[in-house]
N, C-alpha and C positions, 0 to 999 in steps of 0.2 A: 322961544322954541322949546318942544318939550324934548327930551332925551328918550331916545329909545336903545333901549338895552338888543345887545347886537351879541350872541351866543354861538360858536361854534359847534355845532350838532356833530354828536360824532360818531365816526363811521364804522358800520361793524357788517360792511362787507365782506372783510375777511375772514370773519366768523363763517358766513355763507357760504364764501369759497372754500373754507376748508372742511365744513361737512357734506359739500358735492363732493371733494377729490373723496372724503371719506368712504362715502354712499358708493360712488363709481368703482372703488376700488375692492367692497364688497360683493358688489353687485358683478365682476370680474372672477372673485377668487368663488363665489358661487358656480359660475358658470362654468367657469373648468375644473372647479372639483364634480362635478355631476360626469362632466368627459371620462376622469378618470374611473369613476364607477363602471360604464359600461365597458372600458377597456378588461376592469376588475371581471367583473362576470362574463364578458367571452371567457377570459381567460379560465376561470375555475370552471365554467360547463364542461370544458375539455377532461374526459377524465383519461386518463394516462394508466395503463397499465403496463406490467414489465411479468414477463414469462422468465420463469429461473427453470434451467435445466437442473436438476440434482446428479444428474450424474456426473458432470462434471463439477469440481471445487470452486467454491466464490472464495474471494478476497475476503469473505466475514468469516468461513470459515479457518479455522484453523487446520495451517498443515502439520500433522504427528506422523513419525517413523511408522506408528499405529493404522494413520491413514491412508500413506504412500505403499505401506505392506499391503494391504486389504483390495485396494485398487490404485494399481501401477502404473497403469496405460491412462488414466487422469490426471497425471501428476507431470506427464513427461514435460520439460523444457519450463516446467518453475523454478522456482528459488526457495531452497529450503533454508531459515532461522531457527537456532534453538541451544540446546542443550542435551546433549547424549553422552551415553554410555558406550566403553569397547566393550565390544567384546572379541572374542578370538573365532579361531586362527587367525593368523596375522598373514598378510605376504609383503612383499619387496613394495609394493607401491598401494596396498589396498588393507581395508580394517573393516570389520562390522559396528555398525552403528546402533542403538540398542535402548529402546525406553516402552515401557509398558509392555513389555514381552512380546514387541514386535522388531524384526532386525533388517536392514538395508546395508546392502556392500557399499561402502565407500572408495573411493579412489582420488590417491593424492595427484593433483598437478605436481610432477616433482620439476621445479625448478632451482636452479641451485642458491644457496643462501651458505651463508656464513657459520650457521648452527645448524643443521637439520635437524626437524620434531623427532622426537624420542615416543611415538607412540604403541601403549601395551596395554592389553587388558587390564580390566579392573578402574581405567583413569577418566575421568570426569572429561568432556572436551564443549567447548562454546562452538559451532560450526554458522558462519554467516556467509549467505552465497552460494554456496553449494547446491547444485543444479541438478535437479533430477533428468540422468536419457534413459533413453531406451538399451538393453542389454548390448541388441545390433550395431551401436553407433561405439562400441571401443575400440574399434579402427583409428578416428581421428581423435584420440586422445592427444592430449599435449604431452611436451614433455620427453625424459627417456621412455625409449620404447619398453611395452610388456612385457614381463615376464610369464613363464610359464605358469606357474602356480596362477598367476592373478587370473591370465586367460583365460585359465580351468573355470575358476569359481563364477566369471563374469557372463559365461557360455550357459550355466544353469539358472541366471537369475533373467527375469522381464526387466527390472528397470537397475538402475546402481546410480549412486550420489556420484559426482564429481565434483571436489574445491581443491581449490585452492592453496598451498599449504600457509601462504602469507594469512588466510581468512580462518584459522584454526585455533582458539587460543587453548591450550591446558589448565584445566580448573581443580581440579582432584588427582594427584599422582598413583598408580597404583599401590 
């Protein structure tokens, strides 16, 4: 009897199978990237515009003692940040604020503290907080009541700063 050689053939269906998962899995991330293209273009045909008022102050704008001077009645009920100057007349609860040769009355919350601010012309001040009103609203001020003198000065102005005295730091002594 002759011998016949008997060979195992070997198998490379796995080859097969793993470039359909491949191909299908292409053929997948094809398909829904093309989705997200048209979601893409609705979305930017949309064109978006935004109307800015100028007469009133943006958030890009900066506020300056310069700008709240100039126009008052756009300022009321923000938050003024910065660095100012005193200047004088002083009264019992109230100071001028003073940068670019423009000035706003300020008015302290006086609340009692341990050390009260020692503030006088000539002194450099950080002011954080302090809220622009309107001249009409120093009625509900905080704090001890007005005095005279402040009243007077507060009666001639459109708007006046109100902080804080805790929100005040002293930078320059006179």
């Amino acid at each position: 009897m002759a011998e016949i050689p008997v060979e195992k053939k070997s198998s490379k269906s796995w080859l097969w199978i793993l470039l359909a998962l491949i191909l299908g899995a292409l053929i997948l991330w094809w398909i829904l990237a093309d989705d997200d293209d048209d979601v893409e273009m609705l979305t930017t045909d949309t064109e978006v515009t935004e109307t800015i008022d100028t007469a009133t102050p943006t958030m890009a704008s900066e506020m300056t003692i310069a700008a709240i001077a100039a126009n008052p009645q756009n300022y009321i009920g923000q938050e003024f940040t910065g660095e100012v100057d005193v200047g004088g007349p002083l009264t019992d609860r109230g100071f001028w604020v003073e940068n670019d040769g423009a000035r706003v009355f300020a008015l302290i919350i006086d609340e009692p503290r341990e050390v009260p601010l020692d503030i006088n012309p000539g002194q450099r001040l950080s002011i954080s907080g302090g809220t622009i009103r309107e001249a009409g609203a120093m009625t509900d001020v905080e704090g001890v009541p007005l005095d005279e003198d402040t009243r007077n000065v507060l009666a001639d102005q459109d708007v006046f700063m109100i902080v804080d005295e805790a929100n005040i730091d002293i930078l320059e002594e006179a």
